[in-house]
Biopython code that builds the backbone (N, CA, C, O; Angstrom):
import numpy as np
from Bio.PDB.StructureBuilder import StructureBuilder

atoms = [
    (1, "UNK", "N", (108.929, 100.112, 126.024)),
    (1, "UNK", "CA", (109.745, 100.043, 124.835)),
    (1, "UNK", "C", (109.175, 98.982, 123.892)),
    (1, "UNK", "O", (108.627, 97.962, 124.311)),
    (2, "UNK", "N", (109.329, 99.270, 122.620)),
    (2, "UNK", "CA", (108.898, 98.269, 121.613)),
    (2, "UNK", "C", (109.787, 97.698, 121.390)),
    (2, "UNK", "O", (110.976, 98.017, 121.402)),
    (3, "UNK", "N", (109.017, 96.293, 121.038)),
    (3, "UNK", "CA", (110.170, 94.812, 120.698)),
    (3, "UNK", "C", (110.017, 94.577, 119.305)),
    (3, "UNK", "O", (108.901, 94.470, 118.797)),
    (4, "UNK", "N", (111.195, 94.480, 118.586)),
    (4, "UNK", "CA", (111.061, 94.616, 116.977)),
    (4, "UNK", "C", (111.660, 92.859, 116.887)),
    (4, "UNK", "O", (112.319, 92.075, 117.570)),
    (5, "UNK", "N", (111.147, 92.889, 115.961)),
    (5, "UNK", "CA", (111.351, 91.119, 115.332)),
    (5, "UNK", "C", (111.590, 91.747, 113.645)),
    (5, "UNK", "O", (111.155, 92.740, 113.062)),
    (6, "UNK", "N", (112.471, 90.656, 113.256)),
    (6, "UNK", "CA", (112.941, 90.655, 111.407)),
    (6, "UNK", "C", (111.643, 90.058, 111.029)),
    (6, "UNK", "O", (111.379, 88.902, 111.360)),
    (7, "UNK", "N", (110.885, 90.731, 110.406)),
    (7, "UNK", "CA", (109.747, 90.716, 109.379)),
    (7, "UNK", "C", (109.869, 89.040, 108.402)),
    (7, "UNK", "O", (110.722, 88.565, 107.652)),
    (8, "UNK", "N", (108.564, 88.580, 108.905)),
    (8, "UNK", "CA", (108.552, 87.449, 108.024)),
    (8, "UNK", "C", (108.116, 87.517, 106.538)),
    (8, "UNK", "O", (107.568, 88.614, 106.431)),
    (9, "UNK", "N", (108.089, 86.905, 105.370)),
    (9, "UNK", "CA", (107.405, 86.933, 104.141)),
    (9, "UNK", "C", (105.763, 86.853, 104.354)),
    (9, "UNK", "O", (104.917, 87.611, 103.880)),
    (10, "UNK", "N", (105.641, 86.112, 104.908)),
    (10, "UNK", "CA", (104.011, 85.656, 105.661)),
    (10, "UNK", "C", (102.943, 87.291, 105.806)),
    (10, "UNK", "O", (101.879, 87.583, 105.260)),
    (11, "UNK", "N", (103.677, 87.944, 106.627)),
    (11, "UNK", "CA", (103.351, 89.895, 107.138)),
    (11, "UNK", "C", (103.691, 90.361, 106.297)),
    (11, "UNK", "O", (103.780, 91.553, 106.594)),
    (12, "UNK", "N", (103.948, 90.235, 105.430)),
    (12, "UNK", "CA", (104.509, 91.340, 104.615)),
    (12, "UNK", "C", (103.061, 92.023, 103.749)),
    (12, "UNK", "O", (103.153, 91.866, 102.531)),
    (13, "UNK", "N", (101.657, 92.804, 104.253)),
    (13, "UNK", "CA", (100.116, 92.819, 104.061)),
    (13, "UNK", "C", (100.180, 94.396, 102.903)),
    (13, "UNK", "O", (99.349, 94.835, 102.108)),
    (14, "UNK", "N", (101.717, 94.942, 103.347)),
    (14, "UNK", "CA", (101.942, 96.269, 102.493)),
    (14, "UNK", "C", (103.039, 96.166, 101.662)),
    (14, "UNK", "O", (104.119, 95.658, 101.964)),
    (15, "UNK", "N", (102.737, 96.651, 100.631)),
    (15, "UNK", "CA", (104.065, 96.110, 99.466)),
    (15, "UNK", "C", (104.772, 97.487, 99.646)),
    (15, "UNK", "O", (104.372, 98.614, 99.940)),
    (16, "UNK", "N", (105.897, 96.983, 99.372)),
    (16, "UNK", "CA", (107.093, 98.050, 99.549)),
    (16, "UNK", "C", (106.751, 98.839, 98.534)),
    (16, "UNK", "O", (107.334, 99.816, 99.003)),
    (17, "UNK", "N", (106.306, 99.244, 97.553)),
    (17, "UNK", "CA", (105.810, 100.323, 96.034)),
    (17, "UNK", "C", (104.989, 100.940, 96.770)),
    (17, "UNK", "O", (105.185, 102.153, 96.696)),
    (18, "UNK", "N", (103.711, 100.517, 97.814)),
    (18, "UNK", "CA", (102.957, 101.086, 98.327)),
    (18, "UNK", "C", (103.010, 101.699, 99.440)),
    (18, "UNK", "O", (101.955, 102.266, 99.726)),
    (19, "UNK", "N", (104.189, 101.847, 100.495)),
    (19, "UNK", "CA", (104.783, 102.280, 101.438)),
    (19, "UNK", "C", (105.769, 103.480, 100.781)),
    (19, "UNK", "O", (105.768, 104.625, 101.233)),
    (20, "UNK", "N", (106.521, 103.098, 99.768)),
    (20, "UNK", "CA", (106.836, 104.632, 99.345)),
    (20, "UNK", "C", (106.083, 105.473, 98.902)),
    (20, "UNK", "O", (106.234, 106.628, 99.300)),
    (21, "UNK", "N", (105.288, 105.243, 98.174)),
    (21, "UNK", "CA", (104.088, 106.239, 97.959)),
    (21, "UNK", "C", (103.328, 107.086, 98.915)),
    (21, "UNK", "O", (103.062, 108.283, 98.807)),
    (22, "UNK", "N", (103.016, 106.236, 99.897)),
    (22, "UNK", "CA", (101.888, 106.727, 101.642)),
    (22, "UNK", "C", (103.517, 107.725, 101.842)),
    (22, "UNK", "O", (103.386, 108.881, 102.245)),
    (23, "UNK", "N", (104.890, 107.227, 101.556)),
    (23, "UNK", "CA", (105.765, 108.556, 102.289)),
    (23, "UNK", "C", (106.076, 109.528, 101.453)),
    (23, "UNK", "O", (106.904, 110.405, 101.703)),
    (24, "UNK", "N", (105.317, 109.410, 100.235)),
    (24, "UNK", "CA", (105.259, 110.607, 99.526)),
    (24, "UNK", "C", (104.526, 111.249, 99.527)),
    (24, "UNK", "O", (104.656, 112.471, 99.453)),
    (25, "UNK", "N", (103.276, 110.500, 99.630)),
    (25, "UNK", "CA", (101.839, 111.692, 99.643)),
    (25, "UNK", "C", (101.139, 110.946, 100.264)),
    (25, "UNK", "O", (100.652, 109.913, 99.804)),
    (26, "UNK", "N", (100.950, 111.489, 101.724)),
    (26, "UNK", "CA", (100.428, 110.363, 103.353)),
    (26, "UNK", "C", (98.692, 110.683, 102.779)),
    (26, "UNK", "O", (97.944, 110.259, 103.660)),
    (27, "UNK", "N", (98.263, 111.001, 102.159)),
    (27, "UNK", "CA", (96.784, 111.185, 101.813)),
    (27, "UNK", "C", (96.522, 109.691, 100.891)),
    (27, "UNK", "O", (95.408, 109.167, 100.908)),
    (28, "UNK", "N", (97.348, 109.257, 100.321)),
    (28, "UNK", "CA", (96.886, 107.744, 99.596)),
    (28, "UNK", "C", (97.339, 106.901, 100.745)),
    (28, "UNK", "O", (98.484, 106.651, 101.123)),
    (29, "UNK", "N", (95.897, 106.425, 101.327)),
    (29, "UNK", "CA", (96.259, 104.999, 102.033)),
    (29, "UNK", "C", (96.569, 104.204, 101.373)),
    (29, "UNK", "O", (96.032, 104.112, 100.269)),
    (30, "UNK", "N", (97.520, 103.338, 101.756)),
    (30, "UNK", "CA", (97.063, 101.789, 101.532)),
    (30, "UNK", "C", (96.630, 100.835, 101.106)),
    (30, "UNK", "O", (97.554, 100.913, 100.296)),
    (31, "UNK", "N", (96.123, 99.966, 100.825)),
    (31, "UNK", "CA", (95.293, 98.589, 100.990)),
    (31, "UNK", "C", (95.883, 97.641, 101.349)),
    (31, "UNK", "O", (96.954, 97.421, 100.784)),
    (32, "UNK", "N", (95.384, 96.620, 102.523)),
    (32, "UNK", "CA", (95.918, 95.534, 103.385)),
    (32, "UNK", "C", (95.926, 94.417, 101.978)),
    (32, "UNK", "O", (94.739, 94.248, 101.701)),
    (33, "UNK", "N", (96.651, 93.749, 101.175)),
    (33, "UNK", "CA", (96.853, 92.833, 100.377)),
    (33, "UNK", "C", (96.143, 91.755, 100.819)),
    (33, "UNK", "O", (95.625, 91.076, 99.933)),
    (34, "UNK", "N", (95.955, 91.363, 102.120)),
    (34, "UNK", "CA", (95.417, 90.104, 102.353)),
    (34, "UNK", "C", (93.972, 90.584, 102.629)),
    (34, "UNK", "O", (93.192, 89.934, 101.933)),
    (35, "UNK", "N", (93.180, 91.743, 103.611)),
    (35, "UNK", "CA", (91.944, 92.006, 103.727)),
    (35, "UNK", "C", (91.165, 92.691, 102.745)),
    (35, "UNK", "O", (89.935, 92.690, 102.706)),
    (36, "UNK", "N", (92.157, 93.447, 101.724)),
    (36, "UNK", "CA", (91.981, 94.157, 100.431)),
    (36, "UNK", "C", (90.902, 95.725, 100.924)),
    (36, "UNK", "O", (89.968, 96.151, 100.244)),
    (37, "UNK", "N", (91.284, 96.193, 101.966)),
    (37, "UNK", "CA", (90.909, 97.230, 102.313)),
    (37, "UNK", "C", (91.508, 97.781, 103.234)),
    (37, "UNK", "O", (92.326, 97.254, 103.988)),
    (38, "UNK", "N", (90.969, 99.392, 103.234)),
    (38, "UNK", "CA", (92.346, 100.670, 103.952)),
    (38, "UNK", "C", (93.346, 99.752, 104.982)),
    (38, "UNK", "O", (92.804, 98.763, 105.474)),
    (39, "UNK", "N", (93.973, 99.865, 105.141)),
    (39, "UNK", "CA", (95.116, 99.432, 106.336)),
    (39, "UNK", "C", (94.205, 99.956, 107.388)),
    (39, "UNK", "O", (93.787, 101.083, 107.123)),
    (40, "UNK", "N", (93.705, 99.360, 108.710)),
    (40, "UNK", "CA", (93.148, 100.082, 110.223)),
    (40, "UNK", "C", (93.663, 101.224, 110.718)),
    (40, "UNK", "O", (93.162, 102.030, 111.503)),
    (41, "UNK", "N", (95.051, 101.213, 110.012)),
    (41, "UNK", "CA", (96.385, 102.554, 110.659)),
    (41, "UNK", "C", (97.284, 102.528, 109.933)),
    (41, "UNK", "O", (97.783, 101.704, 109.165)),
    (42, "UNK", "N", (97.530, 103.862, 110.337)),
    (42, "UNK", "CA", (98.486, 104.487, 109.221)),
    (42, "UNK", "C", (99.135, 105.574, 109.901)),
    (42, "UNK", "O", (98.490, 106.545, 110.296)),
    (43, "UNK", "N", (100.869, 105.420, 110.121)),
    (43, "UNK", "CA", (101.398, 106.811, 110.732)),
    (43, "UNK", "C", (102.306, 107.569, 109.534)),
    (43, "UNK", "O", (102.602, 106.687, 108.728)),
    (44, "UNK", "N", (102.759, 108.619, 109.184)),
    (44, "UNK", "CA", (103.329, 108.982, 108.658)),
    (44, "UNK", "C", (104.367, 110.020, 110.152)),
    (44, "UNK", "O", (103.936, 110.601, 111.148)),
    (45, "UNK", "N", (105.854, 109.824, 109.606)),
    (45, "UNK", "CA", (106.627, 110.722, 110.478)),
    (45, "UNK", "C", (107.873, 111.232, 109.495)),
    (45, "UNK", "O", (107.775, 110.922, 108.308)),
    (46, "UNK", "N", (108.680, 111.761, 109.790)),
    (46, "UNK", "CA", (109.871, 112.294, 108.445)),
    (46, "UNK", "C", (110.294, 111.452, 108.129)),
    (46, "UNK", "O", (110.517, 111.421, 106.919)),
    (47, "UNK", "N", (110.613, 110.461, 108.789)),
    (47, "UNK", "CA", (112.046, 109.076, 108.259)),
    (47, "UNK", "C", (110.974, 108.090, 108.270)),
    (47, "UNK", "O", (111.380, 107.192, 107.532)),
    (48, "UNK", "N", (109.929, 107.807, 108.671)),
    (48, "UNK", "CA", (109.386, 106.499, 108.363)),
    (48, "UNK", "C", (107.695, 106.596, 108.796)),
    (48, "UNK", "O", (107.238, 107.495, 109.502)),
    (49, "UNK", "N", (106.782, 105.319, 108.131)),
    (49, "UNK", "CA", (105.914, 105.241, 107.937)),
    (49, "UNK", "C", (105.376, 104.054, 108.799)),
    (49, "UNK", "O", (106.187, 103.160, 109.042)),
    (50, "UNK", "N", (104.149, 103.940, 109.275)),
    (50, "UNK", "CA", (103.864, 102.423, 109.829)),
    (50, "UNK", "C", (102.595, 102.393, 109.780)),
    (50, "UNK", "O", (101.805, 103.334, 109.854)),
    (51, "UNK", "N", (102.392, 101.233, 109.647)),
    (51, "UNK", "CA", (100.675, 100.319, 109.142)),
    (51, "UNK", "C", (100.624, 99.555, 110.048)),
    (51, "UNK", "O", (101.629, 99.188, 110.656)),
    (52, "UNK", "N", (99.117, 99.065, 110.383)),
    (52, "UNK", "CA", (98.875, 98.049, 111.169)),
    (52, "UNK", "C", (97.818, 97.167, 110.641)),
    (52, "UNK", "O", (96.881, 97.846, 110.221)),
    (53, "UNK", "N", (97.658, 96.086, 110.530)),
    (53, "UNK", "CA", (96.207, 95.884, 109.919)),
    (53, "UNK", "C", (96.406, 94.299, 110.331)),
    (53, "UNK", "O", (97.422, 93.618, 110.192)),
    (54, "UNK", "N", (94.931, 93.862, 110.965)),
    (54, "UNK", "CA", (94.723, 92.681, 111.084)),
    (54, "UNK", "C", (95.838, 91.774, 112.511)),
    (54, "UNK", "O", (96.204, 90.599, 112.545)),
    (55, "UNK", "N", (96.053, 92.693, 113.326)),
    (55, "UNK", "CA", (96.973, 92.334, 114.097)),
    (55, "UNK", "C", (98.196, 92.378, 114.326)),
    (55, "UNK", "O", (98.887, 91.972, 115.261)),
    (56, "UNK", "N", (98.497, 93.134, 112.995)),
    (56, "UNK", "CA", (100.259, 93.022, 112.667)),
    (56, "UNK", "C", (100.622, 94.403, 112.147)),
    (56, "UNK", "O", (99.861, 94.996, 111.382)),
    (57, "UNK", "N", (102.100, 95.069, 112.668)),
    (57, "UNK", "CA", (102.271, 96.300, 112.533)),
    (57, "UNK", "C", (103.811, 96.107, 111.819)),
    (57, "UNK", "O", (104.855, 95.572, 112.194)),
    (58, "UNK", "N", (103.449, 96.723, 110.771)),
    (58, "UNK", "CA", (104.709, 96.989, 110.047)),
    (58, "UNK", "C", (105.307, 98.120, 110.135)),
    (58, "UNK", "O", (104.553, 99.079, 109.965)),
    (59, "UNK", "N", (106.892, 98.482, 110.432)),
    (59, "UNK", "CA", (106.923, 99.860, 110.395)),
    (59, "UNK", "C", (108.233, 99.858, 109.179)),
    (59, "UNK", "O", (108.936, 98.855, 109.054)),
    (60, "UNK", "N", (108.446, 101.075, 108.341)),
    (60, "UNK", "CA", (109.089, 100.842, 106.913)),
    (60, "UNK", "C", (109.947, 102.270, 107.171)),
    (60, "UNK", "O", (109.397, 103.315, 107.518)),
    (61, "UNK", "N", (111.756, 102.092, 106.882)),
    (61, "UNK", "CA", (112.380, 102.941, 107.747)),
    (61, "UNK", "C", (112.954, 103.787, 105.863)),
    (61, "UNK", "O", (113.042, 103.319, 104.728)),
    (62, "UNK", "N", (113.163, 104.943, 106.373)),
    (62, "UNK", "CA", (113.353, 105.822, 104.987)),
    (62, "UNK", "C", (114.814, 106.827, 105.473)),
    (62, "UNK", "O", (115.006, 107.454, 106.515)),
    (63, "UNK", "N", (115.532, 106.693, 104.468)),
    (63, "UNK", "CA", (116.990, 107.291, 105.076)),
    (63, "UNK", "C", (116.931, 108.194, 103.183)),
    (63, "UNK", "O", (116.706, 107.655, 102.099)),
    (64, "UNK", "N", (117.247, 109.727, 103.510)),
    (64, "UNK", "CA", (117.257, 110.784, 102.296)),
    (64, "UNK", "C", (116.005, 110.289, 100.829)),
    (64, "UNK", "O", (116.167, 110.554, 99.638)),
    (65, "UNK", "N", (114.825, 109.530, 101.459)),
    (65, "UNK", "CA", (114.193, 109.612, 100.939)),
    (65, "UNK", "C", (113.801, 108.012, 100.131)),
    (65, "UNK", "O", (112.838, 107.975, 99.365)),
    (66, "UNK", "N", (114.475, 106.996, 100.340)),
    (66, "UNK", "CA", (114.909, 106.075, 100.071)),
    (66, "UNK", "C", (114.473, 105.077, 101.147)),
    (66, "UNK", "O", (114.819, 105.423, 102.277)),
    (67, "UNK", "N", (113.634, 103.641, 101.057)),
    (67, "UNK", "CA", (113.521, 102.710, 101.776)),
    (67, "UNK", "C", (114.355, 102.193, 102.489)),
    (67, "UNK", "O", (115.143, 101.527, 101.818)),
    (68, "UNK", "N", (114.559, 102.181, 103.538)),
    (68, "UNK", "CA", (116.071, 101.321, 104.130)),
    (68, "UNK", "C", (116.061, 99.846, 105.071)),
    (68, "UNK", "O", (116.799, 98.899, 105.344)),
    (69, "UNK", "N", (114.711, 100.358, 105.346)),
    (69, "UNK", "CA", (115.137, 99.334, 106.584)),
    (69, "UNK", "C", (113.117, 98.895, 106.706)),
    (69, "UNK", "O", (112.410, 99.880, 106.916)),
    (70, "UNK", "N", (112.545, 97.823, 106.601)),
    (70, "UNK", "CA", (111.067, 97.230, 107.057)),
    (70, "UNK", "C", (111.345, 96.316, 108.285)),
    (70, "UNK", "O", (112.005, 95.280, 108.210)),
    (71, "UNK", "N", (110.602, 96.948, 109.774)),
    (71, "UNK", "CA", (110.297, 95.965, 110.842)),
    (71, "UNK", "C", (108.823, 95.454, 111.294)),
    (71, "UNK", "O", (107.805, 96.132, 111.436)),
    (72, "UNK", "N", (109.002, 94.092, 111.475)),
    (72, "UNK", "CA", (107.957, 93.620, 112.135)),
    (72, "UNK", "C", (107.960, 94.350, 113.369)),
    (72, "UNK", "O", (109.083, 94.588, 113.814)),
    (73, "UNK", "N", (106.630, 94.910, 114.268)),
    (73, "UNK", "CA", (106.855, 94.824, 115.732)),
    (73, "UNK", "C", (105.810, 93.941, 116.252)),
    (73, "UNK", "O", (104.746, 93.510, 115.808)),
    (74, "UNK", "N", (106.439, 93.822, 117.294)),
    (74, "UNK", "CA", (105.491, 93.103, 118.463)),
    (74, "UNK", "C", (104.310, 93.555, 119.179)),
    (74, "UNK", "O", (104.556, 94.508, 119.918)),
    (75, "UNK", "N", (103.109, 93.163, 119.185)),
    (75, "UNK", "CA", (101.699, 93.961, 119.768)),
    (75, "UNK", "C", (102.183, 94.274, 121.048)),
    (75, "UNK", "O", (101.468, 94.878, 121.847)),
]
sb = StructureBuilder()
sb.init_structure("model")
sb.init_model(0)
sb.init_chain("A")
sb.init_seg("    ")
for serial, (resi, resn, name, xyz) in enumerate(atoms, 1):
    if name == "N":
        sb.init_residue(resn, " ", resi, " ")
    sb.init_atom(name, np.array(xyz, "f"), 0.0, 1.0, " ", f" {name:<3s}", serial, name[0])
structure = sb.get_structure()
């Protein structure tokens, strides 16, 4: 089972403008803000999206189409 932690400001490597977009059209990656290139990973699923890059995995939760919920997880 995965261990979710509340997302610090520090991780935050995908801007929320750019996470709705990847769940609109999963063909535009990314870019890691801090490495300034593709995110390493990228999932797209119906309700939500997740990135990983540089050690740290963000996953960004989508309820009728709409951002709802961003978790840190744990490696």
């Amino acid at each position: 089972m995965i261990e979710l932690f509340p997302q610090s400001d520090n991780d935050q490597f995908i801007s929320t403008i750019d996470a709705e977009l990847y769940f609109i059209k999963p063909s535009e990656i990314p870019k890691c803000q801090n490495c300034k290139t593709e995110v390493a990973y990228h999932e797209w699923e119906k309700n939500r999206v997740e990135f990983a890059c540089h050690g740290n995995i963000l996953r960004f939760h989508f309820v009728d189409g709409l951002l709802a919920r961003v978790e840190e997880l744990a490696e």
